[in-house]
Structure formats: structure tokens, C-alpha cells
C-alpha positions in Angstrom: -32.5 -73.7 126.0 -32.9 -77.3 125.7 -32.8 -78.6 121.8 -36.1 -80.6 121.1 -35.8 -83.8 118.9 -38.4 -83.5 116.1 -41.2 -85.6 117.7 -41.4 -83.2 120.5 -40.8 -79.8 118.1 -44.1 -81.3 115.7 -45.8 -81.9 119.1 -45.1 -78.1 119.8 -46.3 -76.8 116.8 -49.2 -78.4 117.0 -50.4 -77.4 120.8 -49.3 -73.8 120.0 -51.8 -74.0 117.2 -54.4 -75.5 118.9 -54.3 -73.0 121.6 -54.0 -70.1 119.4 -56.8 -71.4 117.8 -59.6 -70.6 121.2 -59.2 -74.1 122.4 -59.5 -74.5 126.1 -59.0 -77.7 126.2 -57.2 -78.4 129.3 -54.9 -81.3 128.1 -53.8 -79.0 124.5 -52.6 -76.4 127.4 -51.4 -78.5 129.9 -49.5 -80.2 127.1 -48.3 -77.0 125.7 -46.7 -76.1 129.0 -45.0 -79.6 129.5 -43.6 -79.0 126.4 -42.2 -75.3 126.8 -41.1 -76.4 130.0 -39.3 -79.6 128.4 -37.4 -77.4 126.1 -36.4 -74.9 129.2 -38.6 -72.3 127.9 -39.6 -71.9 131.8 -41.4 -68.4 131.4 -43.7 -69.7 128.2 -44.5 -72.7 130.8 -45.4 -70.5 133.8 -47.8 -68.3 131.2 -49.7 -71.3 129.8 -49.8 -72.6 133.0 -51.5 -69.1 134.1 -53.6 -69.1 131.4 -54.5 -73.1 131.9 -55.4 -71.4 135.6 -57.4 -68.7 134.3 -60.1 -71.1 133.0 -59.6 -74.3 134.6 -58.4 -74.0 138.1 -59.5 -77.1 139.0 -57.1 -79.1 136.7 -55.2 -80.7 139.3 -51.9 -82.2 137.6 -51.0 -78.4 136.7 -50.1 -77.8 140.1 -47.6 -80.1 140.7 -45.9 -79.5 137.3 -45.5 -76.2 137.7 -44.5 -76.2 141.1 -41.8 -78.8 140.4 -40.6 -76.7 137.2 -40.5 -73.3 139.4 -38.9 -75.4 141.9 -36.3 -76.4 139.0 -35.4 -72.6 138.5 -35.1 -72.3 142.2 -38.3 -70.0 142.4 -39.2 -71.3 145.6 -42.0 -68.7 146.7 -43.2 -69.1 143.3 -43.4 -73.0 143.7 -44.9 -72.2 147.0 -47.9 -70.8 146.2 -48.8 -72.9 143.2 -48.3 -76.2 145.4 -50.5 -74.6 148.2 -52.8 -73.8 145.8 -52.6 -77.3 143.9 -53.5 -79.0 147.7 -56.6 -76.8 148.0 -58.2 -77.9 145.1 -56.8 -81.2 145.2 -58.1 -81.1 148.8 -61.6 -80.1 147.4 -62.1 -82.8 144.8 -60.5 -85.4 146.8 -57.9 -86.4 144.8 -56.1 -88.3 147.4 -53.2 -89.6 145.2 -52.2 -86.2 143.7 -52.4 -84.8 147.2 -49.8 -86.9 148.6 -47.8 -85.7 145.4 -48.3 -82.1 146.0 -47.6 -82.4 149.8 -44.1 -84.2 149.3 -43.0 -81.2 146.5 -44.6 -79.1 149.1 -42.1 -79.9 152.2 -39.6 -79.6 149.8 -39.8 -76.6 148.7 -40.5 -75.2 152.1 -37.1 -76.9 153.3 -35.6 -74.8 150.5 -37.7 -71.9 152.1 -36.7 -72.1 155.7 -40.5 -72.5 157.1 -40.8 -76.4 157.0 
């Protein structure tokens, strides 16, 4: 596990309070997961990105963070299926710009797969 400098281990704290508080504020969870995932705490990430899912699946940039961390840990079908979901909604709300993000980590992982 990745030592955090001080900055980043106050920034914890405080996102882990705010979402054990109720918050569903997408940024406090998004946050809290870039975070985890910072400090290689890979399955606390993959959780508060589930939860993040749970009750905003439309929040676009968790996608391609996720996918790129479970790409990281080599969890390629994992990756998979949060990228191809990530392009659906990104597809949906016609976020062109992240879409060409999550396409590219997309082939990627799908070289890593065997089905490009």
C-alpha cells in the first residue's frame, strides 16, 4: 500500500466522513475512490466506485477511472465491463470528449483480452 503524504491522508479523512455522513454527492465519492485508489487501496476504490454507481450511474468520469485502475491490477474483464459501460452512458449524454477516452482504454484492455 502506497504511503500518502499528509495533504492527501487529511483529504481522506475528510471524504470518508462526508460519505459516511449520507452524502451522495458524486464528487465526495468520486473523490473518495481517487483517493483509495491513490493509496493502492484498489478494492476500497472498486466499492465506492460501486456505490458512486449505485446512485449515479450517469457520472461519466467514474468509468474511465475505474476501468484504468482495474486495468492497473490487471483485472481486465473487470475493466471491460466498466469501460463498456462508461461508453454507453457517455454515448447517451453525448459526452464526445470522454468517449474518445473510454474507447482508447477500451482497445486496450481488449488487446490485453485477446478480442480486439
Amino acid at each position: 500500500m502506497a504511503e500518502l503524504d499528509e495533504k492527501s491522508a487529511k483529504r481522506l479523512k475528510f471524504l470518508e466522513k462526508i460519505t459516511a455522513d449520507g452524502s451522495t454527492d458524486p464528487l465526495a465519492w468520486y473523490g473518495l475512490a481517487l483517493e483509495y485508489s491513490k493509496a493502492e487501496r484498489y478494492d476500497e476504490a472498486l466499492q465506492t466506485f460501486t456505490t458512486l454507481r449505485t446512485f449515479n450511474a450517469d457520472y461519466v468520469p467514474m468509468y474511465l477511472m475505474c476501468g484504468q485502475m482495474l486495468s492497473k491490477c490487471e483485472r481486465w474483464s473487470e475493466a471491460r465491463d466498466w469501460l463498456e459501460a462508461g461508453v454507453a452512458v457517455a454515448t447517451r449524454k453525448g459526452e464526445s470528449h470522454a468517449l474518445g477516452e473510454l474507447r482508447t482504454a477500451l482497445q486496450g484492455v481488449l488487446f490485453e483480452l485477446g478480442e480486439e
